[in-house]
TORLUM-874889 format. One record per residue: x, y, z of N, C-alpha, C in turn. Coordinates in pm, 1 decimal, decimal comma, always signed. Atoms other than C-alpha are relative to their C-alpha. Layout:
(node (X; Y; Z); (X; Y; Z); (X; Y; Z))
...
//
This chain:
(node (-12,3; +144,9; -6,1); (-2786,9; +1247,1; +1944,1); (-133,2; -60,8; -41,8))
(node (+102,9; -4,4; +37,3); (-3048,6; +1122,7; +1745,4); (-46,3; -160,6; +54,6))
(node (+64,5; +164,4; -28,9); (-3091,3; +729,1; +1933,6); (-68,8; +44,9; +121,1))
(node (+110,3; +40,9; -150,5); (-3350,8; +621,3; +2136,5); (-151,4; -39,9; -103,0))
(node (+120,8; +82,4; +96,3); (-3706,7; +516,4; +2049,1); (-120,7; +76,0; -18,3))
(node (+59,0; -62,8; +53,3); (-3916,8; +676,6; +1852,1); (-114,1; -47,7; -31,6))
(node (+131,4; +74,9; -40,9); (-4321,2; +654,9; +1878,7); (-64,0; +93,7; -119,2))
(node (+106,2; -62,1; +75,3); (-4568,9; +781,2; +1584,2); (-134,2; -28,4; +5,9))
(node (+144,3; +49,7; -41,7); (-4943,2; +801,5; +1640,1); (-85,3; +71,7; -107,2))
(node (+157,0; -27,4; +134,3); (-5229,0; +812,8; +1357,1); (-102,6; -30,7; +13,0))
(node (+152,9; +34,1; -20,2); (-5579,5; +823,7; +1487,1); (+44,2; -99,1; +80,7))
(node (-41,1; +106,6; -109,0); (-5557,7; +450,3; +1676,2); (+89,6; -85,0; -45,7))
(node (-104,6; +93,3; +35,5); (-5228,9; +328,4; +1491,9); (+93,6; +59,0; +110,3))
(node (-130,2; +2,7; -61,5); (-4940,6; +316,2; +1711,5); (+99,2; -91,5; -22,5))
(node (-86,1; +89,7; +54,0); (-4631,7; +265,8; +1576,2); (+118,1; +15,9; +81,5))
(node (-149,2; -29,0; -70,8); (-4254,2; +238,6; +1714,5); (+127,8; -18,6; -76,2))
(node (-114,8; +26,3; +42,8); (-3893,2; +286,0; +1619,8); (+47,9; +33,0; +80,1))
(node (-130,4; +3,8; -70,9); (-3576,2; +180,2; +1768,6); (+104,4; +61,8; -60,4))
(node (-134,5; -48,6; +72,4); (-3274,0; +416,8; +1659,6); (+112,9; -47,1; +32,9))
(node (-193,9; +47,5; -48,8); (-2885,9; +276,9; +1683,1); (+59,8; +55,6; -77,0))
(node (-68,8; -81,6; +84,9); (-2689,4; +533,6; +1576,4); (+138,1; +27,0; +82,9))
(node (-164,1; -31,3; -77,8); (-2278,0; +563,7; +1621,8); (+24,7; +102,3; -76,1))
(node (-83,3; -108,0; +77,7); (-2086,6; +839,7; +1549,1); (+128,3; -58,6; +17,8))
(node (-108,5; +32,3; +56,1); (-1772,2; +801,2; +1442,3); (+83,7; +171,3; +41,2))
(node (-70,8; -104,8; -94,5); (-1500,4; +1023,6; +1694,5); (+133,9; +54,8; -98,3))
(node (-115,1; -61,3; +17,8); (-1190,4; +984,6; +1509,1); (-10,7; -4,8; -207,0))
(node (-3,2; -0,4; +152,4); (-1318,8; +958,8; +1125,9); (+54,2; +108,8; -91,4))
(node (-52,2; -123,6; +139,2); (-1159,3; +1144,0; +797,9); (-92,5; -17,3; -103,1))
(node (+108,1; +8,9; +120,5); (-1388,3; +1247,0; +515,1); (+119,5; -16,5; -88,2))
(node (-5,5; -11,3; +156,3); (-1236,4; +1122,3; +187,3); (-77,3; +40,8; -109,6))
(node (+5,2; -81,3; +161,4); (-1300,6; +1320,9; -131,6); (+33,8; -17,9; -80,6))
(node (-62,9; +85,3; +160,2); (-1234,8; +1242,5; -498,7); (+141,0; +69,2; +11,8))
(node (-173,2; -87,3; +41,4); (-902,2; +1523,7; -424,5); (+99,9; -40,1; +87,3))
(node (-123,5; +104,4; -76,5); (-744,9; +1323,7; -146,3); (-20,4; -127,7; -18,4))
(node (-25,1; +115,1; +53,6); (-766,9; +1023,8; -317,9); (+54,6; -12,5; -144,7))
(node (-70,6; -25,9; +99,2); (-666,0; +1132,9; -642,7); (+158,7; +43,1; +42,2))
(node (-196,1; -34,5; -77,9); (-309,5; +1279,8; -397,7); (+28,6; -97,6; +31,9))
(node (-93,1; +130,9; -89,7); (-278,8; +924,7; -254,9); (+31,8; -45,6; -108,1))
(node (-5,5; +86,4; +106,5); (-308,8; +788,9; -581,9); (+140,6; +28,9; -59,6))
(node (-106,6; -105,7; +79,2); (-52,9; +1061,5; -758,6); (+120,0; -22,4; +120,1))
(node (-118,4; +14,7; -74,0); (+183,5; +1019,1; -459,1); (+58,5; -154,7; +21,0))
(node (-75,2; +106,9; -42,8); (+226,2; +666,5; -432,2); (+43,1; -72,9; -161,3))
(node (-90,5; -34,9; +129,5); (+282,0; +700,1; -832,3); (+128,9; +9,3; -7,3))
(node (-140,5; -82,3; -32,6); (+551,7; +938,2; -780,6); (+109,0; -72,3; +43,0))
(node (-134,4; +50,4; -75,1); (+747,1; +719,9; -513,1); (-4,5; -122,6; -57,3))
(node (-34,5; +136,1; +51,8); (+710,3; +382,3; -716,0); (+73,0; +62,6; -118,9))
(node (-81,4; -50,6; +141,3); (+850,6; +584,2; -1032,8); (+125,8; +43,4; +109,5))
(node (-127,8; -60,2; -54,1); (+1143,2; +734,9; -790,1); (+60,4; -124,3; +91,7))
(node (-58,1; +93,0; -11,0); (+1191,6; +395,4; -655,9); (+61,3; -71,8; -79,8))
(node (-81,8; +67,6; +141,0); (+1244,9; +203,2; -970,8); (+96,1; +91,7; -74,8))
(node (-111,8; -116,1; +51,8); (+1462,1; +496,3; -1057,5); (+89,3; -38,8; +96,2))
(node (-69,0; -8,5; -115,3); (+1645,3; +436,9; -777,9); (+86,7; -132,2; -22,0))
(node (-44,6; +128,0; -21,1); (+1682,7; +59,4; -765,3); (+106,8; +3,4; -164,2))
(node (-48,5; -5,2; +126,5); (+1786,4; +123,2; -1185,6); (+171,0; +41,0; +42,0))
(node (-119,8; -45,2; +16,5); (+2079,8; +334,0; -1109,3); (+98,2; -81,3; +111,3))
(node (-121,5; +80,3; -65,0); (+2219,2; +127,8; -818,0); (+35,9; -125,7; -69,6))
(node (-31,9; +136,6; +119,4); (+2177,5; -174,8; -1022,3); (+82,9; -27,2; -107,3))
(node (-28,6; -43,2; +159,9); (+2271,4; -26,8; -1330,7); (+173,7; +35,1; -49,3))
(node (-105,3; -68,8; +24,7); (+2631,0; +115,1; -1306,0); (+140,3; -67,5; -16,6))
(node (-127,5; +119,7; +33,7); (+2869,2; -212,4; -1365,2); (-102,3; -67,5; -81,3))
(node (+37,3; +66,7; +89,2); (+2691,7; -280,2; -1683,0); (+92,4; -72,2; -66,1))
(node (-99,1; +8,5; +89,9); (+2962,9; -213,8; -1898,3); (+143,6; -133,2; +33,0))
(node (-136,6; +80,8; -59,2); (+3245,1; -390,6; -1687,1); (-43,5; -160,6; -11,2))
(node (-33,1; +147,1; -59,6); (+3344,6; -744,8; -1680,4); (+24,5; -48,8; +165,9))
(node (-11,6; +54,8; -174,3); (+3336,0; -953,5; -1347,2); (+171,5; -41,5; -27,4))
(node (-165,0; +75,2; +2,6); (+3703,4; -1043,6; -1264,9); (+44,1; -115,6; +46,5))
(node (+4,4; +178,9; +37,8); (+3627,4; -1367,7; -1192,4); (-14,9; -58,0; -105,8))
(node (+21,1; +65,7; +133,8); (+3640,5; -1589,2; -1457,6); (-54,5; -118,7; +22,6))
(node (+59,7; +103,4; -4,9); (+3433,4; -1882,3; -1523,6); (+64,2; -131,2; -21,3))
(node (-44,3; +109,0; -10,2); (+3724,6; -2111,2; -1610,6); (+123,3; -31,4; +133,7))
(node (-77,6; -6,9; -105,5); (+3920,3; -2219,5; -1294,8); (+115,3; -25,7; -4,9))
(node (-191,1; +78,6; -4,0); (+4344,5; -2248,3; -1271,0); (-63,9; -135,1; +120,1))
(node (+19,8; +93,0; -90,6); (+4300,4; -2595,4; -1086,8); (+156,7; -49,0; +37,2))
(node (-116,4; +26,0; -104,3); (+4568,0; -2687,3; -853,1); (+59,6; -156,6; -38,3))
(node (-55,3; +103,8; +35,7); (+4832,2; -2961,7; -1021,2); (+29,4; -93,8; +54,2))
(node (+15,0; +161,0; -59,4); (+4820,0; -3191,1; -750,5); (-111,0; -74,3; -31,6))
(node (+129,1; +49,1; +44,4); (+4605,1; -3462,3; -839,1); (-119,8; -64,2; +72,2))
(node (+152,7; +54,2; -47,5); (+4433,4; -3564,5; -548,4); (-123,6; +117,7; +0,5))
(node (+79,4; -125,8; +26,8); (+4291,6; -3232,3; -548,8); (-128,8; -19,3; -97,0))
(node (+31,8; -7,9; +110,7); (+4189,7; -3270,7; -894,2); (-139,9; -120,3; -32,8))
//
């Protein structure tokens, strides 16, 4: 534990230092190779998402809606 206060003496200089030092209990070392895997993995699942969202999206291209845009309107006329 390297805090507390630290005294150096040179002939009749007297000097002082205060140390404040934390450690860090629950820290992870990052490295250029687990950050290059976060990088490459959250790649991966945005490409296998938009793959994803494509094919649910995608599969009533071809078809017509069976609604139609012009309406039978009902021959009574207050209706109308």
């Amino acid at each position: 534990d390297p805090r507390g206060l630290y005294m150096c003496e040179t002939g009749d200089k007297r000097s002082s230092l205060q140390v404040h030092y934390r450690m860090c209990q629950n820290c992870i070392e990052v490295d250029a190779p687990t950050i290059s895997g976060i990088v490459i993995a959250d790649v991966v699942a945005t490409l296998f998402l938009a793959v994803a969202v494509y094919c649910i999206t995608g599969h009533d291209r071809g078809r017509t809606s069976r609604a139609s845009d012009k309406q039978n309107l009902i021959s009574n006329e207050l209706y109308q």
